[in-house]
C-alpha positions in Angstrom: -9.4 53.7 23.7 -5.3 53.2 24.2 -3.5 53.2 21.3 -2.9 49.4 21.2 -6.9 48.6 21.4 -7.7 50.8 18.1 -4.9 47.9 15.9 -6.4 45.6 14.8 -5.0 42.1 13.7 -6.0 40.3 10.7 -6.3 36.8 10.8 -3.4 34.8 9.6 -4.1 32.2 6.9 -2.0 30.2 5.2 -2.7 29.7 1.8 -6.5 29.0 0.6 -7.4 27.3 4.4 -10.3 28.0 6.2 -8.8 26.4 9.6 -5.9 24.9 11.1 -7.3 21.6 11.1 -7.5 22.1 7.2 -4.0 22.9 7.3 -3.1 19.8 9.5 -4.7 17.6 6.6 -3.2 19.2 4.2 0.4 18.6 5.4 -0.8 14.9 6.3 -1.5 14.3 2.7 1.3 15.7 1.6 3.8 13.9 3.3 2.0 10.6 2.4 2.3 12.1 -1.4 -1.2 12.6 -1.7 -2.6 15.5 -4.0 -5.5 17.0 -2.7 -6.7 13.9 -0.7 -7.3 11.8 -4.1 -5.1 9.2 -5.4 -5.8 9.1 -8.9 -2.0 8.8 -9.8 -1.5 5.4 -7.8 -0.1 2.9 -9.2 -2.6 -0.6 -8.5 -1.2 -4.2 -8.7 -3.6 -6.9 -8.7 -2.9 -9.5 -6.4 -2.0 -13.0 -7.7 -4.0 -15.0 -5.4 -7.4 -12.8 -4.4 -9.1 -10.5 -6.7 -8.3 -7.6 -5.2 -5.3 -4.3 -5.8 -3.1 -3.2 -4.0 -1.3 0.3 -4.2 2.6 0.6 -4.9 3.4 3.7 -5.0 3.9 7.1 -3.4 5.4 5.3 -0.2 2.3 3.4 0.1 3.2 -0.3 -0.6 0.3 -2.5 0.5 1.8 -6.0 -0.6 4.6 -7.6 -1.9 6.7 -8.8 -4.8 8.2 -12.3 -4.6 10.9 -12.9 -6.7 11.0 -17.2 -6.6 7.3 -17.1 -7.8 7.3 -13.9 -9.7 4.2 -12.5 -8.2 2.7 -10.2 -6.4 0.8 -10.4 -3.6 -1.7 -8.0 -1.4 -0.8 -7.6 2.7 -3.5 -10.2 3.6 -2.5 -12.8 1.5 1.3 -12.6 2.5 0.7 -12.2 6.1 -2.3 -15.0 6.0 0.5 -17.3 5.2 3.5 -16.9 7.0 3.8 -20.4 7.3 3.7 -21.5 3.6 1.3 -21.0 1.2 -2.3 -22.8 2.0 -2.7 -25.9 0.0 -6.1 -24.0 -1.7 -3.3 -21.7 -3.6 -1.2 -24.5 -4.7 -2.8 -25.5 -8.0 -2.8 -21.7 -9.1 1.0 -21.3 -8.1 2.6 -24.6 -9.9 1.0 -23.7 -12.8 2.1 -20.3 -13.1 5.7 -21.6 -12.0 5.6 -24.5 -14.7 4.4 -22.0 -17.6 7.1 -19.3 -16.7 9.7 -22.2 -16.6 10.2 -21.2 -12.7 11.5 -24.2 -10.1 9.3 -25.3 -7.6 10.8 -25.1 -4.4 11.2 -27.8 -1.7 8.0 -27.9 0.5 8.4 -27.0 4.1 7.6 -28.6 7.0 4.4 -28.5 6.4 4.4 -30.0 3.2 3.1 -26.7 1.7 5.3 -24.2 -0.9 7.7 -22.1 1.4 6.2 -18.6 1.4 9.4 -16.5 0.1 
């Protein structure tokens, strides 16, 4: 046996991985500002139209905030109605813009309440 069979060379690990794929995941998460793959920190927004959240926080922004209604709103919803909020949401939005003393926009083309 040569001199250079007999080393031997440890395996490299970095940190408390088992494998690079590990490692891969880990610096995923971490970039998205995710803390060991769980997001207990997030910060959830209900959505004003359907009854689900949506997160807004840690560069993950899964909806939007419109300030003429003063709302918030998920993904779907906002990008369901790009061309003016359906007629079913109406009712909900007038009366939320009447009790926060809020204007209620011209209607578009449509005749529906302009989206932004």
């Amino acid at each position: 046996m040569t001199d250079d069979q007999s080393r031997v060379i440890p395996a490299r690990r970095e940190g408390p991985f088992e494998s690079a794929e590990e490692v891969r995941l880990s610096l995923y998460r971490e970039l998205r500002g995710e803390r060991s793959g769980r997001r207990d920190d997030a910060v959830m927004v209900p959505c004003f139209f359907c009854p689900t959240s949506f997160q807004t926080s840690h560069g993950v922004y899964r909806g939007k905030h419109i300030p003429r209604y003063q709302i918030d709103v998920c993904q779907g919803c906002y990008d369901g109605n790009w061309d003016g909020w359906a007629p079913r949401y109406e009712a909900q939005l007038v009366h939320h813009l009447e009790a926060n003393g809020l204007r209620i926009p011209e209607r578009n083309e449509k005749g529906w309440l302009p989206r932004d």
